[in-house]
N, C-alpha and C positions, 0 to 999 in steps of 0.2 A: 477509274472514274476521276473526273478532274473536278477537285478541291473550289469552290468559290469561299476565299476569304477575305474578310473586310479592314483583319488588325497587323499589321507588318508585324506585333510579335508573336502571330501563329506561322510567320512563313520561315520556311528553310532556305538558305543563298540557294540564288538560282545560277547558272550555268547558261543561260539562256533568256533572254528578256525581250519582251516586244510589251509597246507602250503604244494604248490607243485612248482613243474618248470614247470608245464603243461603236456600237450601231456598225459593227464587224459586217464586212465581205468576202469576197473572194480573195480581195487585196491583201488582206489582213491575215486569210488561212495560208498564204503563200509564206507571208515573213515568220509565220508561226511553225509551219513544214520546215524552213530555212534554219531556225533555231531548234527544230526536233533532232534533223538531225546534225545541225553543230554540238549540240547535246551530250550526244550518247546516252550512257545510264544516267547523265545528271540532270535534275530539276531543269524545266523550262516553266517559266512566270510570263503570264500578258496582264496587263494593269490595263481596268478601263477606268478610266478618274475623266470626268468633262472640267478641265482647269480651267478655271475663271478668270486665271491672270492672262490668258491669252485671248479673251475676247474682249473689243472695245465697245464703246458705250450705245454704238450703233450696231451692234454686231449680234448673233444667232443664240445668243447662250440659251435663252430659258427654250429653244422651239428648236437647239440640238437635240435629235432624238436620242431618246436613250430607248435601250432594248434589249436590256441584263440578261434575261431568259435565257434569246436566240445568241447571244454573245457567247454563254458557256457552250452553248449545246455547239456551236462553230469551234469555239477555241478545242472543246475537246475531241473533234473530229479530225482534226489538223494536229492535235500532238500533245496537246499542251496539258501539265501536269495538277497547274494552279492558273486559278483566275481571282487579280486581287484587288478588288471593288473595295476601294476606303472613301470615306465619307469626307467633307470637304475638314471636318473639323481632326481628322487623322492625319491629313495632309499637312494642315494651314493651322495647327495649335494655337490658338490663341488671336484667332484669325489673322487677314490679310500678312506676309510676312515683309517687315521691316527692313529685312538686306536679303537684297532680289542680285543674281546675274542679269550683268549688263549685256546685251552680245556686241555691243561699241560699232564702229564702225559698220562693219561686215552686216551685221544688222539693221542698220538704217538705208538699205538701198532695196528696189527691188519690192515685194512682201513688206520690208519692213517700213519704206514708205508709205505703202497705200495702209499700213497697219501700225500704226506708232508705238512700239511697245511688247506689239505681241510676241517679238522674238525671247524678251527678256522674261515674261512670263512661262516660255518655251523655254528655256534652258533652265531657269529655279525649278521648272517642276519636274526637267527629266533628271537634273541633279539631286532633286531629291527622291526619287521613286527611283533612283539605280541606291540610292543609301541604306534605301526600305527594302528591297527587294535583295539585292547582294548585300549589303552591313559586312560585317570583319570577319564572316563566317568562313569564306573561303581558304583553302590550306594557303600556306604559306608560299610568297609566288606564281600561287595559280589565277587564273583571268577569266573571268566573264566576256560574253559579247552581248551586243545586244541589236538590235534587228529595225533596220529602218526604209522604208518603200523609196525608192527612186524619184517620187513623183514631185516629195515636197523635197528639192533639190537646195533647196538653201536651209532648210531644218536640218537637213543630211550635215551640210557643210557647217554650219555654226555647231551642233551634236560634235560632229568630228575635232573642232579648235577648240571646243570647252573640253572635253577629255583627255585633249594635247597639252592643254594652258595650263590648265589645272590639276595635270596629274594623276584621274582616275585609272584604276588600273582595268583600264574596260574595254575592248574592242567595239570596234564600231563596225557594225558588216551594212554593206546596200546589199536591195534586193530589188531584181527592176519590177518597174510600173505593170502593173496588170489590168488589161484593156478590154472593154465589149468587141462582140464581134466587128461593129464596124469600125474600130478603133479609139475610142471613147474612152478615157480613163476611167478606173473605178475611183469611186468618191462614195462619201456616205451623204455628200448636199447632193449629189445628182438628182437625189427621190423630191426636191426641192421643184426641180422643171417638170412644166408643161410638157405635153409632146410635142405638141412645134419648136419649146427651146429645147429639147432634148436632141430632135434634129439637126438646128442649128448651130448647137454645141459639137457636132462632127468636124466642125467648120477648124477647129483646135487643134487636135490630133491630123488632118488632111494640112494645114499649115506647118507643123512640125517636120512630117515626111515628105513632103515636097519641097521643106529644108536641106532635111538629111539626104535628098536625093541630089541637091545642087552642089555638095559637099566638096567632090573632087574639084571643083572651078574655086572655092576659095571660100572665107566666111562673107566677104559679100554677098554673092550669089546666094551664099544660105538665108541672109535675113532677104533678099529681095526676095525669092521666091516662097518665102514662107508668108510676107509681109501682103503679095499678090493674091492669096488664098483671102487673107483677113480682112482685105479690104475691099474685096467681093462679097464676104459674109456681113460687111458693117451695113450691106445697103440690103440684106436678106428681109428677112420677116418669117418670124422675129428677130430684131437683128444681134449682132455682136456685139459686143462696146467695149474695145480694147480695151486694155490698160496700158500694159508694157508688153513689147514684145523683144527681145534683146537675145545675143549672143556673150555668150558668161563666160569667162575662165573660172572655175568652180576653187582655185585655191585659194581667190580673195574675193569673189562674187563681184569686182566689176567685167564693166566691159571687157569682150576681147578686142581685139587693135584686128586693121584690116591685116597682116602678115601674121598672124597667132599661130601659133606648130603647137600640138599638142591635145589633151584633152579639152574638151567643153562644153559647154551645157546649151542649147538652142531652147529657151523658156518664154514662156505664155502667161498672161492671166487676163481674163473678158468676166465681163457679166453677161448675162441673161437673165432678163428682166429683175426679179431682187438678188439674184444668185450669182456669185463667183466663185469660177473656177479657174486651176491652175493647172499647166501642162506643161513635159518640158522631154527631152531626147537627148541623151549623152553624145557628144558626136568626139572624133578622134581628126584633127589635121598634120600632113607631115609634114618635116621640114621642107623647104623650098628646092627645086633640083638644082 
């Protein structure tokens, strides 16, 4: 039966981590499967903490759902050994904390523009909840991973450069994005839409792959015909309301150049009506013949 605790000194180093704010899905049972069996016989930990440092002053904090209950009974379906619910005051001792990770640059483009800040509250809290959860317990040499969705594609990548920068001894695995059937990413704000925005939020994932489809002719073609989809959805109803829609080289999160060979990321983020969401597709280009 899987463990719900609230104090890091009742947990044992975990082997496995995945970190959420709760209000678990499908999405979520996947990264948790991903880490059962990175695992093996060792500890696997999901922390649902709603971090306050990542939300700004216009932002969802108090009317993020929480839904501890159905969190365990999911985490413990998918694998998971522990589930470690801490309180904001276990977190944040002494309240808000004084010396926060910056994510510097890399962080202010993207997400971290339309959100100022949040990335840096995103990194002090996963640096501190891989502290609490792994701490010095592990044999000497040996490594933790820890488990992160595809979806938020620049959380991925800032997670990845602070465990690099700073030395954690901790892998960082992706795990792709997990979709509805019409292609829909899962979110725990989707339950936020209407069913007209719920439809029209199809409009995201249908721009994505009518990217990825344009792939072989170049990254032009990807953002134009991704760009086509989206600005048939801006005059919908209810409509779309871009934000940004860009092609990423994922190992500094700007732009990619019109000639990019390699990995990258083709990302999304719209509102619907108070709701945004974010979407995004790994794509691969080769060198030039």
């Amino acid at each position: 039966m899987t463990a719900l605790v609230h104090h890091a000194r009742d947990l044992a180093p975990a082997a496995g981590v995945v970190m959420t704010m709760g209000a678990l899905h499908e999405g979520h049972a996947a990264l948790i499967r991903a880490a059962r069996a990175h695992a093996g016989s060792g500890s696997v930990t999901v922390t649902v903490f709603v971090n306050p440092l990542q939300f700004g002053p216009t932002e969802d904090l108090d009317r993020y759902p929480r839904t501890l209950g159905a969190d365990v009974k999911l985490a413990e379906a998918a694998g998971a050994d522990v589930v470690f619910a801490p309180d904001a005051d276990e977190v944040y001792p002494g309240g808000a904390p004084q010396v926060r990770i910056a994510a510097g640059p890399m962080g202010e483009r993207f997400e971290g523009a339309s959100r100022p800040g949040h990335f840096d509250g995103m990194l002090t809290v996963v640096a501190k909840l891989l502290h609490l959860t792994v701490g010095q317990g592990l044999a000497p040499g040996s490594r933790t991973a820890a488990f992160f969705g595809q979806k938020d594609a620049q959380q991925l990548a800032l997670v990845r450069r602070m465990v690099t920068d700073l030395n954690f001894p901790v892998d960082i695995v992706a795990v792709p994005t997990v979709r509805e059937d019409d292609g829909v990413a899962l979110s725990s704000r989707n339950r936020y839409l209407s069913e007209p925005e719920r439809v029209s939020a199809r409009a995201l994932s249908q721009a994505l792959f009518a990217g990825r489809a344009a792939a072989p002719r170049g990254p032009r073609a990807v953002v134009g015909a991704a760009r086509a989809i989206l600005d048939a959805a801006a005059t919908a109803e209810p409509p779309v309301g871009l934000d940004y829609l860009a092609l990423i080289d994922p190992a500094t999160f700007t732009e990619a150049a019109p000639d990019h060979t390699g990995p990258a990321v083709l990302a999304v983020a719209a509102k619907l009506g108070s709701t945004r969401l974010i979407d995004n597709l790994p794509l691969e280009f080769g060198a030039p013949e």
